[in-house]
C-alpha positions as CSV (number, residue, x, y, z in Angstrom):
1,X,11.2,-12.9,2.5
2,X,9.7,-8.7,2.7
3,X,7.0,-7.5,3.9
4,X,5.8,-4.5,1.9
5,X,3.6,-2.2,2.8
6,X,2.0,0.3,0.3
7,X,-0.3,2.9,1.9
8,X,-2.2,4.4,-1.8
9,X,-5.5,6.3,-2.6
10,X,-8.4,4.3,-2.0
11,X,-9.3,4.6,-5.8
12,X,-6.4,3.4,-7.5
13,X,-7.1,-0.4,-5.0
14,X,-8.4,-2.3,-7.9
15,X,-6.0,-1.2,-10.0
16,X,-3.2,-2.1,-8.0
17,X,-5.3,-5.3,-7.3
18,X,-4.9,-5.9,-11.1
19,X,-1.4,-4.9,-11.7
20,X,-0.2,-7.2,-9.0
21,X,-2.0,-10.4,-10.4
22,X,-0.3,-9.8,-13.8
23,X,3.0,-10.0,-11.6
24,X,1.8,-12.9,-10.2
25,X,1.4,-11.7,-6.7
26,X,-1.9,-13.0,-5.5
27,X,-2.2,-12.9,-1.8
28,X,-2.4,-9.5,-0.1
29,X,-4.6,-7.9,3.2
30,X,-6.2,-4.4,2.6
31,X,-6.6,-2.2,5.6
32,X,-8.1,0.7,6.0
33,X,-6.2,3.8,6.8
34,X,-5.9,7.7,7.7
35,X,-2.6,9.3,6.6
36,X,-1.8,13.0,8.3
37,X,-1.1,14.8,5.6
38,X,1.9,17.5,7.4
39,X,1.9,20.0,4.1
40,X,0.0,22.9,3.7
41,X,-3.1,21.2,5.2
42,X,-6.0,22.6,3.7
43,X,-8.2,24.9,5.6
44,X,-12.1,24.7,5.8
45,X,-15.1,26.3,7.2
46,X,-17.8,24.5,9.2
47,X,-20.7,26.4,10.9
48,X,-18.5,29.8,10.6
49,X,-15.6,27.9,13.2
50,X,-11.7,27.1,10.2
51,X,-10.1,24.0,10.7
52,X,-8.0,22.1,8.9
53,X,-8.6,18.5,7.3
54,X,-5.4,16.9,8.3
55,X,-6.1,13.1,8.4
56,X,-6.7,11.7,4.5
57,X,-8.5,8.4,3.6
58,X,-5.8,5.7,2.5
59,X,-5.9,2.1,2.0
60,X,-2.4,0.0,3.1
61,X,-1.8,-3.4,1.5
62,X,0.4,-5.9,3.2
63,X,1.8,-8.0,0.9
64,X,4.3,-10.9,1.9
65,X,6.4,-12.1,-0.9
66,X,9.8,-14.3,-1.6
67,X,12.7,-12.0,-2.5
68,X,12.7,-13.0,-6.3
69,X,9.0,-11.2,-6.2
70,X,10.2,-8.0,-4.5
71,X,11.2,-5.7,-7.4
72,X,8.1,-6.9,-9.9
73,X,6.0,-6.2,-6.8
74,X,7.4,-2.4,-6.6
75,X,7.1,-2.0,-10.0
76,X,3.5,-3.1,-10.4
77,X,2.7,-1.2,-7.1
78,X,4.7,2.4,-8.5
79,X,3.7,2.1,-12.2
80,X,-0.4,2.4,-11.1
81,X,-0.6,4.0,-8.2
82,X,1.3,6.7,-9.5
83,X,-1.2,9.6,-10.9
84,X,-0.4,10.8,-13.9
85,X,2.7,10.5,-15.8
86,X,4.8,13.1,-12.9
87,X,2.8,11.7,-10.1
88,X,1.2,14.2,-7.3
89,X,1.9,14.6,-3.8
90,X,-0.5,12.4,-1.7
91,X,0.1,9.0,-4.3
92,X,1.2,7.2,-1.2
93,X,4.2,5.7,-0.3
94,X,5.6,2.2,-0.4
95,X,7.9,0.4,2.6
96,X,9.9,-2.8,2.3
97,X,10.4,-4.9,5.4
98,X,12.7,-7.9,6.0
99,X,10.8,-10.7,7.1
100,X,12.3,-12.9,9.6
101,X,9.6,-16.0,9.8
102,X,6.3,-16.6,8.1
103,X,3.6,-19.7,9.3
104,X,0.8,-20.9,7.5
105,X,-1.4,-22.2,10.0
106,X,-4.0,-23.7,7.6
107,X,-1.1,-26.0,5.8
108,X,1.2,-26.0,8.8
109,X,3.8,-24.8,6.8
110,X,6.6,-22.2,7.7
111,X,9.4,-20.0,6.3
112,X,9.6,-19.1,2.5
113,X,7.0,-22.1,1.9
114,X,4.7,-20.5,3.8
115,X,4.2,-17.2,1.5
Protein backbone atom coordinates (compact mmCIF):
# COMPACT_ATOMS: atom_id res chain seq x y z
CA UNK A 1 0.00 0.00 0.00
CA UNK A 2 1.31 4.09 -0.84
CA UNK A 3 0.14 6.95 0.20
CA UNK A 4 0.59 9.63 -2.41
CA UNK A 5 0.41 12.95 -2.05
CA UNK A 6 0.17 15.39 -5.07
CA UNK A 7 0.21 19.10 -4.06
CA UNK A 8 -1.21 20.81 -7.81
CA UNK A 9 -2.78 24.19 -8.93
CA UNK A 10 -6.06 24.60 -7.62
CA UNK A 11 -7.43 24.72 -11.24
CA UNK A 12 -6.29 21.68 -12.79
CA UNK A 13 -8.55 19.67 -9.35
CA UNK A 14 -11.29 18.56 -11.53
CA UNK A 15 -9.23 17.58 -13.98
CA UNK A 16 -7.12 15.42 -11.96
CA UNK A 17 -10.49 14.44 -10.37
CA UNK A 18 -11.33 13.06 -13.89
CA UNK A 19 -8.20 11.57 -14.98
CA UNK A 20 -7.98 9.50 -11.85
CA UNK A 21 -11.65 7.97 -12.16
CA UNK A 22 -10.64 6.81 -15.70
CA UNK A 23 -7.77 4.94 -13.75
CA UNK A 24 -10.11 3.73 -11.59
CA UNK A 25 -8.90 5.48 -8.50
CA UNK A 26 -12.03 6.73 -6.79
CA UNK A 27 -11.38 7.58 -3.22
CA UNK A 28 -9.13 10.65 -2.52
CA UNK A 29 -9.21 13.81 0.36
CA UNK A 30 -8.56 17.37 -1.06
CA UNK A 31 -6.87 19.77 1.26
CA UNK A 32 -6.28 23.05 0.98
CA UNK A 33 -2.76 24.28 0.80
CA UNK A 34 -0.06 27.20 0.63
CA UNK A 35 3.21 26.17 -1.04
CA UNK A 36 6.37 28.82 -0.43
CA UNK A 37 7.41 29.26 -3.57
CA UNK A 38 11.76 29.75 -2.77
CA UNK A 39 12.49 31.07 -6.61
CA UNK A 40 12.67 34.41 -7.59
CA UNK A 41 9.52 35.35 -5.56
CA UNK A 42 7.78 38.00 -7.15
CA UNK A 43 7.81 41.44 -5.85
CA UNK A 44 4.75 43.71 -5.33
CA UNK A 45 3.70 47.08 -4.25
CA UNK A 46 0.92 47.71 -1.56
CA UNK A 47 0.16 51.27 -0.35
CA UNK A 48 3.81 52.44 -1.61
CA UNK A 49 5.47 49.63 1.15
CA UNK A 50 7.44 46.06 -1.76
CA UNK A 51 6.97 42.80 -0.57
CA UNK A 52 7.04 39.71 -1.90
CA UNK A 53 4.16 37.09 -2.48
CA UNK A 54 5.90 34.02 -1.26
CA UNK A 55 3.17 31.62 -0.17
CA UNK A 56 1.01 30.23 -3.50
CA UNK A 57 -2.56 28.71 -3.26
CA UNK A 58 -2.25 24.76 -3.80
CA UNK A 59 -4.55 21.99 -3.36
CA UNK A 60 -2.87 18.38 -1.96
CA UNK A 61 -4.76 15.17 -2.59
CA UNK A 62 -4.19 12.17 -0.42
CA UNK A 63 -4.78 9.31 -2.21
CA UNK A 64 -4.36 5.77 -0.64
CA UNK A 65 -4.07 3.00 -3.11
CA UNK A 66 -2.85 -0.89 -3.47
CA UNK A 67 0.61 -1.14 -5.09
CA UNK A 68 -0.85 -2.48 -8.53
CA UNK A 69 -2.63 1.18 -8.64
CA UNK A 70 0.54 3.14 -7.95
CA UNK A 71 2.05 3.76 -11.38
CA UNK A 72 -1.56 4.41 -13.31
CA UNK A 73 -2.11 6.72 -10.38
CA UNK A 74 1.27 8.79 -11.24
CA UNK A 75 0.54 8.74 -14.67
CA UNK A 76 -3.01 10.05 -14.48
CA UNK A 77 -1.84 12.59 -11.78
CA UNK A 78 1.60 13.85 -14.26
CA UNK A 79 -0.23 13.57 -17.63
CA UNK A 80 -2.93 16.58 -16.39
CA UNK A 81 -1.49 18.41 -14.00
CA UNK A 82 1.26 19.08 -16.10
CA UNK A 83 0.68 22.58 -18.05
CA UNK A 84 1.44 22.52 -21.36
CA UNK A 85 3.22 19.97 -23.28
CA UNK A 86 7.01 21.17 -21.32
CA UNK A 87 5.21 21.82 -18.05
CA UNK A 88 6.09 25.18 -15.94
CA UNK A 89 7.59 25.72 -12.74
CA UNK A 90 4.92 25.82 -9.95
CA UNK A 91 2.82 22.46 -11.62
CA UNK A 92 3.26 20.90 -8.23
CA UNK A 93 4.90 18.06 -7.21
CA UNK A 94 3.89 14.46 -6.37
CA UNK A 95 5.29 12.18 -3.19
CA UNK A 96 4.85 8.43 -2.78
CA UNK A 97 4.71 7.09 0.69
CA UNK A 98 4.82 3.47 1.93
CA UNK A 99 1.93 2.70 3.89
CA UNK A 100 2.37 0.46 6.73
CA UNK A 101 -1.50 -0.12 7.95
CA UNK A 102 -4.85 1.19 6.77
CA UNK A 103 -8.50 0.67 8.90
CA UNK A 104 -11.74 1.28 7.67
CA UNK A 105 -13.66 2.03 10.48
CA UNK A 106 -17.13 2.11 8.81
CA UNK A 107 -16.62 -1.76 7.52
CA UNK A 108 -14.19 -2.69 10.21
CA UNK A 109 -11.91 -3.77 7.82
CA UNK A 110 -7.95 -3.34 7.82
CA UNK A 111 -4.82 -3.64 5.71
CA UNK A 112 -4.91 -3.78 1.82
CA UNK A 113 -8.89 -4.52 2.17
CA UNK A 114 -9.28 -1.56 3.77
CA UNK A 115 -8.22 0.85 0.66
Amino acid sequence: MKLIIATIQPTKVEAVRLALLRAEVNRMTVCDAQAYKHRSPDADVYRGHGFTKELMRRVELHIVVNDDFVDRTLQAIAEVARTGPEGTLGDGKVFVLPLVDVIDISEATRGPGAV
